[in-house]
C-alpha positions in Angstrom: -187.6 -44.5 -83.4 -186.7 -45.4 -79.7 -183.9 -42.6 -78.2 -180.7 -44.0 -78.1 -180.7 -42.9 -74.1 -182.9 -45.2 -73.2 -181.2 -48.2 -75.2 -178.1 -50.3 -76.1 -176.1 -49.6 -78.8 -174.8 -51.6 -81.7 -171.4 -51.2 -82.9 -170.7 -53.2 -86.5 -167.6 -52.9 -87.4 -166.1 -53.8 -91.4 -168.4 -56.4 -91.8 -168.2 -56.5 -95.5 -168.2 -58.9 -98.2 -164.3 -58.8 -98.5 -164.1 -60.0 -95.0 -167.2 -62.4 -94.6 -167.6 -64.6 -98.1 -165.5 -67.3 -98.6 -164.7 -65.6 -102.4 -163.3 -62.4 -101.0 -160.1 -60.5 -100.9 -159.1 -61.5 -97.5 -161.9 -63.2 -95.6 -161.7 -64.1 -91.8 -161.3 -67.7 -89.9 -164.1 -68.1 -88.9 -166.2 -66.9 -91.2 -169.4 -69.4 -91.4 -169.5 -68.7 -87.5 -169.6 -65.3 -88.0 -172.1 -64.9 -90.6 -174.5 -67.0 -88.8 -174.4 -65.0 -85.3 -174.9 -62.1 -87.3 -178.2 -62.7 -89.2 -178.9 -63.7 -85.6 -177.8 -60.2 -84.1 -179.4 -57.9 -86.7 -182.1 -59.7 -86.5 -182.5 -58.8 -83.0 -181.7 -55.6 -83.7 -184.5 -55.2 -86.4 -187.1 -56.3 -83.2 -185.6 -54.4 -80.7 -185.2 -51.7 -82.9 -181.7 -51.0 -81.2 -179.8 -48.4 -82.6 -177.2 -49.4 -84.9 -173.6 -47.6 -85.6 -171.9 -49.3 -88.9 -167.8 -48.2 -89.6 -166.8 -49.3 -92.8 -163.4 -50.2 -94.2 -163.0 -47.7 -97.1 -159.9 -47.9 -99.1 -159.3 -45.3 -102.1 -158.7 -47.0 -105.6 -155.4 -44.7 -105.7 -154.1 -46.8 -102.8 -154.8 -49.9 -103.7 -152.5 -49.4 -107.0 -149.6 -51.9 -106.9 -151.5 -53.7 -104.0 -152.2 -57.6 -104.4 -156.0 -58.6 -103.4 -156.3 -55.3 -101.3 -159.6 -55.2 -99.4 -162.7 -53.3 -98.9 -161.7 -50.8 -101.9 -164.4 -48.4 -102.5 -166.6 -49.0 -105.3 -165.8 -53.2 -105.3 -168.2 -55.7 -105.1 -166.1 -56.7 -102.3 -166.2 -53.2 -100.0 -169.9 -53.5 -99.8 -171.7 -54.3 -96.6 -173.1 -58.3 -95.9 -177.2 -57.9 -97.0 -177.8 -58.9 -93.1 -176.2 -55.8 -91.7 -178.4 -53.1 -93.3 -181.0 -52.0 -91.3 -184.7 -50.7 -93.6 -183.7 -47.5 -92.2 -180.6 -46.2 -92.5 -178.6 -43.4 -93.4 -174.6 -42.8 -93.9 -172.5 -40.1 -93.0 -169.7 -38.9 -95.0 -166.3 -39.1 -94.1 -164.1 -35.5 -93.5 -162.1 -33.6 -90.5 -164.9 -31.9 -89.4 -166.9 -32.9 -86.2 -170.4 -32.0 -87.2 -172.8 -34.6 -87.0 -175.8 -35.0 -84.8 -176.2 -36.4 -81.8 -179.9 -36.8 -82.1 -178.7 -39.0 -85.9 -180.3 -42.4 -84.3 -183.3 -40.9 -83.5 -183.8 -40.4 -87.3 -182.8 -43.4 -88.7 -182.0 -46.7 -87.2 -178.4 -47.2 -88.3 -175.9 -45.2 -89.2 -173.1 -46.2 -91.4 -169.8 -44.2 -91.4 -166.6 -44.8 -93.0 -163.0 -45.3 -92.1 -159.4 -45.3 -93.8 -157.0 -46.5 -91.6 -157.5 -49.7 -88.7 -158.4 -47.2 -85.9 -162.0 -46.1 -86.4 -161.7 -43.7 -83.8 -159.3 -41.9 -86.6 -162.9 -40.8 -88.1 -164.1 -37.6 -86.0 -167.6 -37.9 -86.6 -167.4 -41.6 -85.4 -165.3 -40.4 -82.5 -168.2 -38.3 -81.6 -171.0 -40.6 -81.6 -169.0 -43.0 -79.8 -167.5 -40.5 -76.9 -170.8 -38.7 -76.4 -173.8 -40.4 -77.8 -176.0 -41.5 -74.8 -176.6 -45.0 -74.5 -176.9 -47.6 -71.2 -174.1 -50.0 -73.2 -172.3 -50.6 -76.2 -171.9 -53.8 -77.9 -168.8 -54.3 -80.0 -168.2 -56.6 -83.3 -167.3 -57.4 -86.4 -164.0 -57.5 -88.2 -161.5 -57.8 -87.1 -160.8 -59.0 -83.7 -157.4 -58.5 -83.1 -157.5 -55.1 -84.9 -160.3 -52.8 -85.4 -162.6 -54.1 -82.5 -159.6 -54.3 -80.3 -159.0 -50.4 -81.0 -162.5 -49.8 -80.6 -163.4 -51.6 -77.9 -160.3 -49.9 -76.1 -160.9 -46.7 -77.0 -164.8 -47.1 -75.4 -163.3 -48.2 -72.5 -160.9 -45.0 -72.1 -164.0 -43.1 -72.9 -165.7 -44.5 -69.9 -168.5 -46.4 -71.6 -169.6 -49.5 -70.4 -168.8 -52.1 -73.3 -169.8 -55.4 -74.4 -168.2 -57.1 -76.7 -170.2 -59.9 -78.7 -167.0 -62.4 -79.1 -168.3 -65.3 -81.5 -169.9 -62.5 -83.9 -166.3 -61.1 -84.1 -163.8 -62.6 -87.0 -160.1 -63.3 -86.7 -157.2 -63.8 -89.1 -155.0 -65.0 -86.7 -156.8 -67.4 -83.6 -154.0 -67.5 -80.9 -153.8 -63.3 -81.6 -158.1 -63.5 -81.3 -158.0 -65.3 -78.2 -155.0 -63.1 -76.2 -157.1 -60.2 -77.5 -160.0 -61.7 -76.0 -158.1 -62.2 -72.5 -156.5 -58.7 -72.9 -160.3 -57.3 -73.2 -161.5 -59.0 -70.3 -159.2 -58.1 -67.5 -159.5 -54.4 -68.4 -163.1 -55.2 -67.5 -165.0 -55.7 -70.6 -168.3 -58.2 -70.8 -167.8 -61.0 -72.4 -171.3 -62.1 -74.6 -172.2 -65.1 -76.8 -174.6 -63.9 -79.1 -177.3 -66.5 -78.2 -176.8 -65.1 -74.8 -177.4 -61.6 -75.8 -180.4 -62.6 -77.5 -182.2 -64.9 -75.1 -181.5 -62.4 -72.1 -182.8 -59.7 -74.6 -185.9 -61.4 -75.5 -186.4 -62.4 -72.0 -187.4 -59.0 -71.1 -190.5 -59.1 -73.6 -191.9 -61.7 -72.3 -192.5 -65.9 -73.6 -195.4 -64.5 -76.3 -193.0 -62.2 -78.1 -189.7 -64.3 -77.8 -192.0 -67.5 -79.7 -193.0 -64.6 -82.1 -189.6 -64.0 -82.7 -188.5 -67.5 -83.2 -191.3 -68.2 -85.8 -189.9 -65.7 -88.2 -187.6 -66.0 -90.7 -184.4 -64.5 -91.0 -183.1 -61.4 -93.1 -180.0 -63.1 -94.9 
């Protein structure tokens, strides 16, 4: 496994069947757009073997009692993550108030996969951790949803110092005029702006024309 230090990092955030099928509780805008840049992102990943930190929207079956179509509840068919976001190797970390995790986690296994109960992931320590201190040359931000949890996130990298991208058109909105102020907000604090096509071809351009038409023969992990 390639050290985080001398990478990128991924940062997926909620994207889970509740959000990203057109059957579930309380699916995005966009969601075809999203779907499709991110079979074209983890794929990427997969090759690149970029390290890969998943948050989860984890809601207790207690506190969904009373709720109408409540989301991402733990145990649903509906909480799970999209097939294309699971890295082969992978592990998850379990959600508590205690700080100790590793930082030397990616260098183990390729993702990891946390969880988090309220819209703030930043609200999970152990996530807080990876994301204040893990070393890594950039982090690239998306997922669900725009105008909330990657807003917070991307924010909250930002105040930490960390140079952020944030993938826009791999990132689902509920509300589109609300996803495109966020996106202006985002920018003028100073954070990149990517397309995922962008991301990949400037990724793969760095390996070379053999290995990019290598890449675009194979099939991709739905």
């Amino acid at each position: 496994m390639r050290s985080a230090r001398a990478s990128d990092v991924l940062v997926d955030l909620c994207t889970q069947r509740d959000y990203l099928t057109s059957g579930g509780a309380r699916p995005v805008l966009n969601v075809e757009q999203v779907r499709g840049n991110l079979k074209k992102l983890m794929a990427l990943a997969r090759w690149m073997k970029w390290p890969l930190i998943s948050c989860m929207d984890a809601r207790r079956p207690l506190d969904a009692i009373g709720l109408r179509d409540c989301p991402c509840v733990i145990g649903t068919a509906g909480w799970q993550k999209m097939p294309c976001t699971l890295m082969p190797s992978r592990t998850c970390v379990e959600s508590d108030n205690c700080l100790c995790v590793s930082l030397n986690i990616l260098q183990q296994a390729q993702q990891v996969i946390l969880f988090k109960h309220h819209r703030d992931p930043f609200t999970n320590p152990k996530l807080d951790r990876l994301l204040t201190e893990l070393p890594g040359r950039r982090f690239m931000v998306f997922g669900v949803a725009l105008e909330e949890s990657v807003r917070l996130t991307v924010l909250g990298l930002m105040l930490r110092e960390r140079r952020v991208a944030l993938v826009y058109d791999a990132c689902g909105f509920w509300n589109m005029d609300e996803g495109q102020m966020t996106l202006r907000q985002l920018e003028a604090k100073g954070c990149e702006l990517i397309a995922a096509q962008q991301l990949v071809e400037s990724a793969l351009a760095l390996r070379g024309p053999r290995r990019l038409a290598g890449l675009r023969h194979r099939r991709s992990v739905a």
